[in-house]
C-alpha positions as CSV (number, residue, x, y, z in Angstrom):
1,X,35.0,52.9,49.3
2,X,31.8,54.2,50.0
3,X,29.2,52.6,52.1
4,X,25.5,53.1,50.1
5,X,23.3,54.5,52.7
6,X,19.7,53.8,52.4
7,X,20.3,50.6,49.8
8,X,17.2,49.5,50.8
9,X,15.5,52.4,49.9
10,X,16.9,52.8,47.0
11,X,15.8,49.5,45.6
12,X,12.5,49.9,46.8
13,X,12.5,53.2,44.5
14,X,13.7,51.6,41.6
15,X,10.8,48.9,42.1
16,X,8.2,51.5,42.4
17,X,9.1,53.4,39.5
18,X,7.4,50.7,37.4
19,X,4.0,52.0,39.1
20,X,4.6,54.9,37.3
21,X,4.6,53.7,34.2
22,X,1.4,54.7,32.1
23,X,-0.1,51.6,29.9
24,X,0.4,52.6,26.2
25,X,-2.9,53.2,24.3
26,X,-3.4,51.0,21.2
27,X,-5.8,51.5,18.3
28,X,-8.2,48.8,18.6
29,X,-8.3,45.4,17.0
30,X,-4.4,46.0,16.8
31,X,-3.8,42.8,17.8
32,X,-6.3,40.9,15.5
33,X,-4.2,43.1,12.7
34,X,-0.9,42.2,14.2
35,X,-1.8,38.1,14.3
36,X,-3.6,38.2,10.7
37,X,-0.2,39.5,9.3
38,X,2.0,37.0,10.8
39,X,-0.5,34.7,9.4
40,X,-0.4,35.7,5.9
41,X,3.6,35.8,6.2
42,X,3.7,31.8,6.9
43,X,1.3,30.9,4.3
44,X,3.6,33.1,1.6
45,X,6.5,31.2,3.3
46,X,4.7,27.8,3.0
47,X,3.8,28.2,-0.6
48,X,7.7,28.3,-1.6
49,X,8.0,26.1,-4.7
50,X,5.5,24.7,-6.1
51,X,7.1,22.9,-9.6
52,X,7.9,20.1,-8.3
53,X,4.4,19.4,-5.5
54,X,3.0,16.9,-8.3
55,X,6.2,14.5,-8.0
56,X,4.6,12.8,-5.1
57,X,6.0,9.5,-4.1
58,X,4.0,7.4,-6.2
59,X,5.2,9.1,-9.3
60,X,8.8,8.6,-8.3
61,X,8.2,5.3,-8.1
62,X,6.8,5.2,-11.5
63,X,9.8,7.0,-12.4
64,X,12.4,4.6,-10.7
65,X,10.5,1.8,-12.5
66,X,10.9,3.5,-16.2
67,X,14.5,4.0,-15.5
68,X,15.3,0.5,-14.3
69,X,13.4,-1.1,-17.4
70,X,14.9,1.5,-20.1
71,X,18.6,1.5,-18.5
72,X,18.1,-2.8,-18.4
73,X,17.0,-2.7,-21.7
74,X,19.8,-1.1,-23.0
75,X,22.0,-3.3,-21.4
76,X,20.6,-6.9,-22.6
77,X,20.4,-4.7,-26.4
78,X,24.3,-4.3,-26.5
79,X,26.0,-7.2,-28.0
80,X,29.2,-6.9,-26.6
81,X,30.9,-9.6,-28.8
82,X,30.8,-8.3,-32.4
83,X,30.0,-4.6,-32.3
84,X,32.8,-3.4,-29.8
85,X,35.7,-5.0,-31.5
86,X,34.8,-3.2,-35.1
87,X,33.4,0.1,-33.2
88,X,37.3,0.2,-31.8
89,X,39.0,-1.0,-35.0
90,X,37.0,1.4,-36.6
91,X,38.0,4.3,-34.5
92,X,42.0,2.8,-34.4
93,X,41.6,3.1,-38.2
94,X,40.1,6.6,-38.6
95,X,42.5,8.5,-35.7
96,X,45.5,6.7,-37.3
97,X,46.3,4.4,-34.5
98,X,46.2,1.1,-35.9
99,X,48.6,-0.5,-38.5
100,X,47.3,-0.9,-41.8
101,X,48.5,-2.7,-44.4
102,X,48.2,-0.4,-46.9
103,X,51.8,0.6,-48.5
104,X,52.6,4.4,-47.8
105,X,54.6,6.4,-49.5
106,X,56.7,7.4,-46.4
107,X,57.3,4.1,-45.3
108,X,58.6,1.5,-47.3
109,X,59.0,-2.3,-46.7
């Protein structure tokens, strides 16, 4: 393996080299135009959707309420005694599941 003479040296070129390095020339107000972009592109990004910026908490609120009252009004309206033993007779009777009483010509007593 070689031994690096001159390592020292060497670094200290690779450090100066950055002297060298001319500063690049830029139109000017470049980075008022650069910043003003980036400024429109966050508010187009903050706008997103905007259907649904009126439903603001006190409105859902209202909403909840609305839906409570309508879905317990429903429920004290169903009369769960009478209706939903005919509503399922009904449906027994119409699908053919129940037994009638009825004579029928295929069956006979």
């Amino acid at each position: 393996m070689k031994n690096r003479p001159n390592i020292d040296q060497l670094v200290e070129d690779a450090l100066d080299s950055v002297s060298n390095i001319d500063t690049a020339k830029t139109p000017p107000f470049f980075k008022e135009k650069v910043l003003n972009r980036m400024a429109q592109q966050d508010v187009e990004k903050a706008e997103g959707v905007r259907y649904l910026n009126w439903f603001t908490p006190r409105y859902q609120a209202a909403a909840l309420l609305c839906f409570v009252i309508l879905n317990a009004f429903a429920l004290l309206s169903y009369n769960s005694d009478s209706d939903y033993g005919e509503n399922v007779e009904n449906f027994a009777e119409v699908y053919g599941l129940s037994e009638t009483t009825t004579d029928s010509y295929l069956y006979q007593n």
